[in-house]
GUBA-101519 format. One record per residue: y, x, z of N, C-alpha, C, O in turn; residue in three letters. Coordinates in steps of 0.02 Angstrom, whole numbers, padded with zeros to 5 digits, always signed. Layout:
<nodes>
YXZYXZYXZYXZALA...
</nodes>
This chain:
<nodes>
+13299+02591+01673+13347+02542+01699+13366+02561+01770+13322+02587+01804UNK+13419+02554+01795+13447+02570+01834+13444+02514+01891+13445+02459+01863UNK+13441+02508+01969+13440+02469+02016+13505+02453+02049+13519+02399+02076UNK+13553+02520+02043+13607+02514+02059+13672+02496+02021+13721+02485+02056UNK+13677+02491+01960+13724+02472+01916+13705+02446+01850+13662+02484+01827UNK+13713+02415+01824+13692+02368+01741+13670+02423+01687+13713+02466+01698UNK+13650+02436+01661+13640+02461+01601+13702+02466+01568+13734+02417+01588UNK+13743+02502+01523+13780+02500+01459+13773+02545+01397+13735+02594+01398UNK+13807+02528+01345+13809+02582+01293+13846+02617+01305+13906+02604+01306UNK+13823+02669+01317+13867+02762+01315+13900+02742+01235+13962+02740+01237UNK+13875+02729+01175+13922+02764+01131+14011+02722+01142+14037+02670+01163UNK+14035+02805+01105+14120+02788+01099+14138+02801+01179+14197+02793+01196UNK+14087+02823+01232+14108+02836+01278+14127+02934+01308+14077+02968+01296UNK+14172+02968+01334+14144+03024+01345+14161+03037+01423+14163+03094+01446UNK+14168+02999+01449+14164+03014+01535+14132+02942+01580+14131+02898+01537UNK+14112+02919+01629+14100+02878+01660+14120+02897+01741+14115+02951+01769UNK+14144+02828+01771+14170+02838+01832+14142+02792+01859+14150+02733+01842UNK+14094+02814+01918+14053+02777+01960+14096+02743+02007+14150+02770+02019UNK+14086+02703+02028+14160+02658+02073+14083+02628+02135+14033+02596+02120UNK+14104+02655+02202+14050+02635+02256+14107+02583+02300+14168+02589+02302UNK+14079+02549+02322+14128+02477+02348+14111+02506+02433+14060+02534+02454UNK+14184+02481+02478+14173+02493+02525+14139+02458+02595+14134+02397+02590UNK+14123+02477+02639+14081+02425+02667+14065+02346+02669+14105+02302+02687UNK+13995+02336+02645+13993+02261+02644+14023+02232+02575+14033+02171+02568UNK+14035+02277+02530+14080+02262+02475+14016+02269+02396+13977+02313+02379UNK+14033+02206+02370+13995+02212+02304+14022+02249+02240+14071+02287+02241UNK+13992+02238+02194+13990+02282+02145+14048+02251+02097+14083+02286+02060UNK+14055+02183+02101+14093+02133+02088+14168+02130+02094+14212+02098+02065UNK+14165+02189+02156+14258+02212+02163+14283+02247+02108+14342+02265+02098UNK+14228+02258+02070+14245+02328+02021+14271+02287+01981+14330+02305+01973UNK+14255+02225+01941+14267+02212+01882+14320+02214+01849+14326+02231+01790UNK+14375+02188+01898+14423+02189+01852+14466+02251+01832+14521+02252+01804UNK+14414+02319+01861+14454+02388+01840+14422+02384+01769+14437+02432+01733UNK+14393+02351+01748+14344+02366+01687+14406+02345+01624+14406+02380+01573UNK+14460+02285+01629+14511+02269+01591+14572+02344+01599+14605+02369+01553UNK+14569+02361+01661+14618+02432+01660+14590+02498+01631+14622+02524+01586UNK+14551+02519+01647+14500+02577+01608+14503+02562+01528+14492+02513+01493UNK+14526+02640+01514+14521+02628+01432+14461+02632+01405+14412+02627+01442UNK+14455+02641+01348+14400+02608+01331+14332+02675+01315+14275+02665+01294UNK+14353+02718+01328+14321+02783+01331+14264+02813+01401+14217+02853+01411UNK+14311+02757+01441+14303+02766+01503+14235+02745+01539+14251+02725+01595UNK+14170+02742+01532+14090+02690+01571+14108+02699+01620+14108+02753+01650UNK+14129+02639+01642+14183+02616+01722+14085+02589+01743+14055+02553+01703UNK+14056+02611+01800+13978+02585+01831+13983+02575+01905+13971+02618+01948UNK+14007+02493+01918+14009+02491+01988+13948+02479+02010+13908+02449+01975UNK+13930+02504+02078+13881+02519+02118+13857+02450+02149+13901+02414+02172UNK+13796+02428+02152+13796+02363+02200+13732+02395+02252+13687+02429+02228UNK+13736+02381+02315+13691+02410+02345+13627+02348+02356+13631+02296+02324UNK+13583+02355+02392+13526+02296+02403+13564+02263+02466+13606+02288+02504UNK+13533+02189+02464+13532+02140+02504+13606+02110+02498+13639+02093+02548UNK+13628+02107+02434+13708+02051+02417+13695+02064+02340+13647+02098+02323UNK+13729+02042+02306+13730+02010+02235+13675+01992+02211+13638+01950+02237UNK+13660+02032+02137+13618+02029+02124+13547+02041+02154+13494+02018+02131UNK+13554+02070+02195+13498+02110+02236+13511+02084+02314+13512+02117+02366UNK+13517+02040+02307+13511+01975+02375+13448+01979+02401+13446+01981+02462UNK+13386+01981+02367+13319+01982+02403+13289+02037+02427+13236+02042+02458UNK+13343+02091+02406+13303+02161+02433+13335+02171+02504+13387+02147+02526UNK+13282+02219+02542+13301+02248+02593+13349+02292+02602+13336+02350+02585UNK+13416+02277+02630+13457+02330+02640+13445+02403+02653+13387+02403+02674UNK+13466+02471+02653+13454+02520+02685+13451+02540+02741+13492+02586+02745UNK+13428+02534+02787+13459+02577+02864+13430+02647+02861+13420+02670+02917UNK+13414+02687+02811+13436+02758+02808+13489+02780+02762+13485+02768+02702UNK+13537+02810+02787+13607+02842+02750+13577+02899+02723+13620+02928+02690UNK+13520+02932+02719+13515+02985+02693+13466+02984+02615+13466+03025+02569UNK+13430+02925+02624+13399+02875+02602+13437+02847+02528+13422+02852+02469UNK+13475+02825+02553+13519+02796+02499+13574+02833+02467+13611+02804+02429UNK+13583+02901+02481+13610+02961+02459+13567+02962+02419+13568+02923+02372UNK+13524+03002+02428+13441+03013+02387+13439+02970+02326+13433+02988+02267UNK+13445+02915+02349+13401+02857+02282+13476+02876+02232+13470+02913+02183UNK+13535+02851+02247+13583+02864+02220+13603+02902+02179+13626+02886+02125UNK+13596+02972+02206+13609+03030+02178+13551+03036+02111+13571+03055+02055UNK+13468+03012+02126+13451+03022+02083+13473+02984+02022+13477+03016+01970UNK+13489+02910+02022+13525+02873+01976+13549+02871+01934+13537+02845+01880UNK+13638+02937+01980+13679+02966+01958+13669+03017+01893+13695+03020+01837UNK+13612+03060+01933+13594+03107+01879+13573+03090+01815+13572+03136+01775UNK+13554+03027+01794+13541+03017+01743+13583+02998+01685+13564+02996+01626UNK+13648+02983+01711+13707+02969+01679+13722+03017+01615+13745+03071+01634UNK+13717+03014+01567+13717+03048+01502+13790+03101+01471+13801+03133+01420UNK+13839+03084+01554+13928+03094+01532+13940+03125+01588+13909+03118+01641UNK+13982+03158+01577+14036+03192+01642+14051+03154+01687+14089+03111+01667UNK+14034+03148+01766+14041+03086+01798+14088+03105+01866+14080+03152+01905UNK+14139+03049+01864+14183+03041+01898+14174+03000+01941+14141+02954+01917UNK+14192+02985+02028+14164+02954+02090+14228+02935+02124+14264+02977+02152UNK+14243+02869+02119+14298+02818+02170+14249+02800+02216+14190+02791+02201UNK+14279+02793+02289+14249+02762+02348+14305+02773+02418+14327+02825+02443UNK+14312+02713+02431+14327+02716+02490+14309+02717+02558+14253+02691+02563UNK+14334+02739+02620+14299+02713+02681+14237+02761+02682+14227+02822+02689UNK+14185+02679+02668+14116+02682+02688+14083+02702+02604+14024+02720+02595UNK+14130+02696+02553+14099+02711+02494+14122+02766+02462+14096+02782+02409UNK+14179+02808+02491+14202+02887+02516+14133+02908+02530+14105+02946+02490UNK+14106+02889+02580+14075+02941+02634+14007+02967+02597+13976+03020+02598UNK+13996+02890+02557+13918+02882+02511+13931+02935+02454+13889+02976+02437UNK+14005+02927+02420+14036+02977+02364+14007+03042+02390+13955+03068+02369UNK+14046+03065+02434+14030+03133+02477+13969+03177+02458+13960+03231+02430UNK+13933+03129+02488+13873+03137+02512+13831+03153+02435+13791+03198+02422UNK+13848+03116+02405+13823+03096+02315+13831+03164+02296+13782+03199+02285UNK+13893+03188+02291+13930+03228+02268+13865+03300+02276+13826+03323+02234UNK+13879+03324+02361+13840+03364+02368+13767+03353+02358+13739+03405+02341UNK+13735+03314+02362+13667+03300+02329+13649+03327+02242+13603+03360+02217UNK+13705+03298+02219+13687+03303+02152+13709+03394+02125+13684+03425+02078UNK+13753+03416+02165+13757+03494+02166+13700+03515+02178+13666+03544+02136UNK+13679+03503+02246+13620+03545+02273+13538+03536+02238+13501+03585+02243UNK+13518+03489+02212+13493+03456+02196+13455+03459+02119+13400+03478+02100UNK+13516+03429+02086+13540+03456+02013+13575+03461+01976+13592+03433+01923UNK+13594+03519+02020+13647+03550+01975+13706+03538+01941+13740+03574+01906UNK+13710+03477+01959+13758+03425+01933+13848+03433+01979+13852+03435+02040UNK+13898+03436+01941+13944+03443+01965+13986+03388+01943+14003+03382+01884UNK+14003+03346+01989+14058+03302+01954+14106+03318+01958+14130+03354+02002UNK+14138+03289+01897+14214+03321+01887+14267+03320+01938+14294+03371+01958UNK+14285+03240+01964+14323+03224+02013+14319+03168+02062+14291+03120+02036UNK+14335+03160+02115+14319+03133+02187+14377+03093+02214+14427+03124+02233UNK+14375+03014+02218+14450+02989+02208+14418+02952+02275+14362+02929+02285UNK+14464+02955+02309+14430+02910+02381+14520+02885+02423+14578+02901+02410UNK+14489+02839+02474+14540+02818+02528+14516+02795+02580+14459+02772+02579UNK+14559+02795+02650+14535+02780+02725+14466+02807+02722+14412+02780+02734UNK+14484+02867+02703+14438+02918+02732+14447+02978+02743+14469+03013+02697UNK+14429+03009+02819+14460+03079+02840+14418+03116+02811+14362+03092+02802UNK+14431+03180+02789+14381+03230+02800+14331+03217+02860+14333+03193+02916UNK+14265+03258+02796+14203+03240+02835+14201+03257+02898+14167+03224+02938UNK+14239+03314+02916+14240+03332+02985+14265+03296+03052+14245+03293+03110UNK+14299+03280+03030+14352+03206+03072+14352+03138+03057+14396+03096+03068UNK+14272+03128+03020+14268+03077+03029+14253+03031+03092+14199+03056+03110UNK+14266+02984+03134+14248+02951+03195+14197+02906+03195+14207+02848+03212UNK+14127+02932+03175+14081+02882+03191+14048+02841+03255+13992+02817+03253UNK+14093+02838+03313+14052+02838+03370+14102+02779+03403+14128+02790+03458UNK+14114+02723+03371+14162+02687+03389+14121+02640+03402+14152+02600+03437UNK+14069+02621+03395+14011+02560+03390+14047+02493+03377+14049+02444+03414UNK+14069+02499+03331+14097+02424+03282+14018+02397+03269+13993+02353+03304UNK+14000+02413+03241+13925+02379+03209+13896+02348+03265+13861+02299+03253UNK+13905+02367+03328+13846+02326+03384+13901+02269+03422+13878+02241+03472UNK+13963+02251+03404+14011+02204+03421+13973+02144+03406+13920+02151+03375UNK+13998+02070+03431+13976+02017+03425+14029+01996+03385+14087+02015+03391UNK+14002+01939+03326+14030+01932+03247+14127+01929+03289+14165+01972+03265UNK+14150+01895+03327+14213+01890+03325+14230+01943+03339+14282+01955+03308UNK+14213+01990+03374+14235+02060+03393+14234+02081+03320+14284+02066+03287UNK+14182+02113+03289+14176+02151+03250+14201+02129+03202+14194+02169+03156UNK+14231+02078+03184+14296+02038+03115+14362+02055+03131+14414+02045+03098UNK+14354+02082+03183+14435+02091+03233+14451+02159+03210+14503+02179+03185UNK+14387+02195+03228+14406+02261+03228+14410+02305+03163+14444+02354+03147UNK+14361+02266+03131+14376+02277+03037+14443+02247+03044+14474+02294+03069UNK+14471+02215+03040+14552+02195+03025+14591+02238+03048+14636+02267+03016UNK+14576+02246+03104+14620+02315+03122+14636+02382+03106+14688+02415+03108UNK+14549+02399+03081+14562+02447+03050+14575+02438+02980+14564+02492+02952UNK+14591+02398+02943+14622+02387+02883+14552+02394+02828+14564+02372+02772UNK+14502+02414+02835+14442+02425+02791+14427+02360+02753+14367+02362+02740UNK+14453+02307+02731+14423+02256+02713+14495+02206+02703+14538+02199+02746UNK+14497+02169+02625+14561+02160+02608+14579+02094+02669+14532+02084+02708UNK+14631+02059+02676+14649+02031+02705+14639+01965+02679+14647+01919+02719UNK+14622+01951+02618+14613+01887+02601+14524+01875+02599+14494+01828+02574UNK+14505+01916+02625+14421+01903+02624+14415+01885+02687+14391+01829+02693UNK+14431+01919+02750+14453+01910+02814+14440+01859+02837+14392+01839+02869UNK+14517+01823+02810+14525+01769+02825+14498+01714+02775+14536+01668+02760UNK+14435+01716+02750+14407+01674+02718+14330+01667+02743+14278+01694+02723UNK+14345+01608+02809+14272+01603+02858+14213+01605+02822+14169+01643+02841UNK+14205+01567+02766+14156+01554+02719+14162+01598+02695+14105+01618+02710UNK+14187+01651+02659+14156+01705+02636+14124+01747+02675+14066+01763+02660UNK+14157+01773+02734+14129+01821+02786+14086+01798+02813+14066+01841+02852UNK+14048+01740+02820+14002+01710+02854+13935+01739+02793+13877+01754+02805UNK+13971+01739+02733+13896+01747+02667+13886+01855+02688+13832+01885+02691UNK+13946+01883+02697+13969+01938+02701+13932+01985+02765+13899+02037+02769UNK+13961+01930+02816+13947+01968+02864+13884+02025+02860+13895+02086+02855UNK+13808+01990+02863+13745+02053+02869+13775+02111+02834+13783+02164+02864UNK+13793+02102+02767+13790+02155+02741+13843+02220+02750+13834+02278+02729UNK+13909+02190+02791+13959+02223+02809+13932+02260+02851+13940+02321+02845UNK+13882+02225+02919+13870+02266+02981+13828+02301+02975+13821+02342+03020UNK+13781+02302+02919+13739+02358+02893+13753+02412+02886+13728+02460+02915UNK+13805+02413+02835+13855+02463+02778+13871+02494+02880+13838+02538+02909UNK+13918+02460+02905+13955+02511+02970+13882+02528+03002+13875+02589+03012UNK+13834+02494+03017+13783+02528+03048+13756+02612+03024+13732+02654+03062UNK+13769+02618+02949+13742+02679+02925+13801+02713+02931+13799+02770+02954UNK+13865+02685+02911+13918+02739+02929+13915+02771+02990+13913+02832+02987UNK+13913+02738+03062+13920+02735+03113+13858+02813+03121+13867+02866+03151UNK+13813+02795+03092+13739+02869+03095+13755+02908+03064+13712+02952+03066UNK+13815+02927+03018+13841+02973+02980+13858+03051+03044+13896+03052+03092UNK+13818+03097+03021+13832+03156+03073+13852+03215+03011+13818+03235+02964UNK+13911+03231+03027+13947+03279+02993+13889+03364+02998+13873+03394+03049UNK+13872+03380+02931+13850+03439+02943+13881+03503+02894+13867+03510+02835UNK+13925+03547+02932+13965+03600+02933+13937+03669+02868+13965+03712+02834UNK+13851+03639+02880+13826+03684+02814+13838+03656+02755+13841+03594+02755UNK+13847+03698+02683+13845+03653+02623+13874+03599+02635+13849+03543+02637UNK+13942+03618+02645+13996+03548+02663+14052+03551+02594+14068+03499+02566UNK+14075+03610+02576+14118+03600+02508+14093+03565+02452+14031+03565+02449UNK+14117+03541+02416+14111+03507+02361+14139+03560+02300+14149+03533+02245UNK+14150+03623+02303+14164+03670+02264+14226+03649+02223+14282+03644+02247UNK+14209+03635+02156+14236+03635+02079+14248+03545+02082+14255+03513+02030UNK+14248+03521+02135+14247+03431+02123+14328+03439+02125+14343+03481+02168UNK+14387+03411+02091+14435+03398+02129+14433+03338+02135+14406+03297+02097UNK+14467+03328+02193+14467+03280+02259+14557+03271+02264+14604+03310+02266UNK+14547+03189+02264+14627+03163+02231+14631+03085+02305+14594+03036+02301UNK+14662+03091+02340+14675+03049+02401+14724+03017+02375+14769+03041+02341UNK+14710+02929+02397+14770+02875+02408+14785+02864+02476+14741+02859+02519UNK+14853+02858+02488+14892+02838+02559+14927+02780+02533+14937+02763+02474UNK+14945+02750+02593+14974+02697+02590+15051+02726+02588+15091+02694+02553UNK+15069+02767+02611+15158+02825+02637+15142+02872+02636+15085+02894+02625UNK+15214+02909+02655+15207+02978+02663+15197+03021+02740+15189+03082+02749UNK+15201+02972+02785+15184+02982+02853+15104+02986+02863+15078+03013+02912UNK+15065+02952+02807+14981+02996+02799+14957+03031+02790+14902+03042+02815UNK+15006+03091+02723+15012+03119+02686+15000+03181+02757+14956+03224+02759UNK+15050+03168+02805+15066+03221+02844+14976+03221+02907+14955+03266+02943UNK+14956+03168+02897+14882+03173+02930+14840+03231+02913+14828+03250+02855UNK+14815+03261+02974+14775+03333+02981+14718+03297+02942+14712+03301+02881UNK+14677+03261+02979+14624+03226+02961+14622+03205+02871+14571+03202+02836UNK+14682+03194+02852+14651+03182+02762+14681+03258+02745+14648+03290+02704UNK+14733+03286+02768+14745+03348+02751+14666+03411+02729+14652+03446+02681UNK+14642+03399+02781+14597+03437+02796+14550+03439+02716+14532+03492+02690UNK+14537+03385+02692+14493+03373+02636+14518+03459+02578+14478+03480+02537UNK+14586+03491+02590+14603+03534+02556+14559+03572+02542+14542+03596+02489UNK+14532+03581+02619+14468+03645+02633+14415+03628+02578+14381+03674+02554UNK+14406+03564+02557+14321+03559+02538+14323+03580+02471+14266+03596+02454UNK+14366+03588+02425+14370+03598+02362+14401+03658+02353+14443+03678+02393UNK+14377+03704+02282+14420+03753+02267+14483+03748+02223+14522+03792+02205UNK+14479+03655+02205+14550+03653+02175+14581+03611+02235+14561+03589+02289UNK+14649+03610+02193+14705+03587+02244+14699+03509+02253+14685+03472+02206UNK+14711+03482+02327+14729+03427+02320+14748+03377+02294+14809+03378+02301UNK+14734+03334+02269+14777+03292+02252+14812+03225+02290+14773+03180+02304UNK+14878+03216+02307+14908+03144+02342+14926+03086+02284+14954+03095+02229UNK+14902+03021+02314+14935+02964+02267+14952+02931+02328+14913+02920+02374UNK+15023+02914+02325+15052+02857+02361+15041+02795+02334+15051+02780+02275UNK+15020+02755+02380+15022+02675+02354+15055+02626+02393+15017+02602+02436UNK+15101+02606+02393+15132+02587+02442+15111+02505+02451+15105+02468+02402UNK+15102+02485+02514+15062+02425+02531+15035+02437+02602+15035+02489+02635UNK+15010+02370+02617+14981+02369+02696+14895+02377+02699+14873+02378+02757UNK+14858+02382+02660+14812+02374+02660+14770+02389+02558+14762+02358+02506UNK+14754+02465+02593+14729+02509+02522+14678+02454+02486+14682+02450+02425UNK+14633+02414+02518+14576+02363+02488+14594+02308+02464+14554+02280+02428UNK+14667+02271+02477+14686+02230+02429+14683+02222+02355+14671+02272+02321UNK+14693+02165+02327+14690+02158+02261+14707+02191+02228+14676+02223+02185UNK+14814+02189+02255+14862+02223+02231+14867+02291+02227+14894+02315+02176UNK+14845+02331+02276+14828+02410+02282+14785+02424+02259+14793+02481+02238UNK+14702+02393+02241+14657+02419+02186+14682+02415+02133+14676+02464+02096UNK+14714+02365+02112+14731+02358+02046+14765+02430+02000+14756+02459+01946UNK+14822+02435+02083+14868+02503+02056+14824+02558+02066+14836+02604+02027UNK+14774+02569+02106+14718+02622+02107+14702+02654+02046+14717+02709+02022UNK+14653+02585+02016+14648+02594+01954+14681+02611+01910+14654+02657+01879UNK+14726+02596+01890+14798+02607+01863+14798+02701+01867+14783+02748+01831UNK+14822+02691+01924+14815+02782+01937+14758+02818+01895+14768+02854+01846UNK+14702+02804+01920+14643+02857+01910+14620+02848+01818+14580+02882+01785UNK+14658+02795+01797+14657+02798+01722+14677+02822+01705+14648+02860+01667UNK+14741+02826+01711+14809+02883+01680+14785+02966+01704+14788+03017+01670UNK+14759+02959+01774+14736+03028+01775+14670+03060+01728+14669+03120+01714UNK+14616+03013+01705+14573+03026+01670+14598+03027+01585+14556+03052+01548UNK+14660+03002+01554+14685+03012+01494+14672+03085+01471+14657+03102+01414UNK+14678+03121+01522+14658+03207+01513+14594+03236+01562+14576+03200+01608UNK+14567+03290+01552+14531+03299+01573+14544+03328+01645+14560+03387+01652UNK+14537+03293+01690+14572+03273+01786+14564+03334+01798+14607+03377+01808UNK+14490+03341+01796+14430+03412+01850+14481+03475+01799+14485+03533+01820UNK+14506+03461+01754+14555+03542+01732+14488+03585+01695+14477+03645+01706UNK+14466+03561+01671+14403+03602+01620+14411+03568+01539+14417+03508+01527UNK+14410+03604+01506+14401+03584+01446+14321+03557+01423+14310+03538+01366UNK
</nodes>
């Protein structure tokens, strides 16, 4: 049994796409990709400790830690496995990704992420996490990481908050390391909000980490974590999984 995602039946299934929620974000955002995903598809959203179901456990404060437990998880997955994450659940993807290469041996097919630069340019040194709660609600808004109707829903972010400033606390310790940084044979498929992102060095850069080509999805909207833009996310990365994405038979 698994700690991080429910149990399901593999049969009638032949790929599964791990879906990691972005900071402070439950497993619960996933669900309703589970009505868009065809039916081939073991859609397994991620819930981390200390919110949902796993309210009584101790959160992580090691990022390397929870790579680790993860990755081993992952590996047990019985299917070709595919990794959505944004942000702060990008970075965990990443990280997954190369673990389960180095590790075992494991290559996932494809790597679907947003509001997230290449690992190299990522900016962890902004100290959002050590803000006092009105600061640090401000500055998530600003930076768009967190939909706008959660935001502004005091009572939710009040249940939310610990677990948000956790999630940025480990991002925030995230140190880019330059060795064993490609993701090889993963292709790696980016959402923007326009085409004025598109032209960003910082997601550009992700070209380097893979030996296949980029991939761009425009989504046009103010804010990639909304309802309305997961929805079309999903949307996307279904139609892209109708065939086999990673280009392998």
């Amino acid at each position: 049994m698994s700690k991080f995602y429910d149990e399901i039946d593999y049969e009638g299934k032949n790929k599964a796409l791990v879906c990691i929620p972005y900071g402070g974000g439950w497993s619960t955002i996933f669900h309703p990709w589970e009505k868009i995903l065809d039916g081939d598809i073991a859609p397994l959203p991620i819930m981390f400790p200390g919110r949902g179901a796993r309210i009584d456990e101790e959160p992580y404060n090691d990022l390397n830690l929870l790579v680790s437990e993860l990755a081993q998880e992952i590996a047990r997955i019985p299917l070709p496995v595919y990794i959505y994450g944004g942000c702060f659940g990008g970075m965990c993807g990443y990280e997954v990704i190369k673990r389960l290469r180095k590790v075992y041996g494991i290559s996932v097919r494809g790597f679907f992420t947003n509001s997230l630069y290449a690992p190299e340019n990522i900016d962890t040194d902004e100290g959002i996490s050590r803000l006092e709660d009105d600061e640090f609600i401000e500055a998530i808004r600003r930076k768009g990481e967190l939909p706008d109707e959660v935001i502004k829903d005091e009572e939710v972010m009040s249940f939310l908050l610990g677990g948000i400033r956790t999630d940025y606390t480990l991002y925030e310790s995230y140190r880019y390391n330059g060795e064993d940084a490609g993701i090889e044979d993963t292709k790696i498929s980016i959402f923007v909000k326009n085409k004025r992102e598109m032209e960003n060095e910082k997601y550009k850069n992700w070209s380097r980490y893979s030996t296949k080509e980029l991939v761009w999805n425009i989504v046009e909207c103010d804010n990639l974590f909304g309802a309305a833009a997961q929805t079309e996310i999903a949307k996307i990365i279904n139609q892209m999984l109708k065939e086999d994405y990673s280009g392998r038979k």
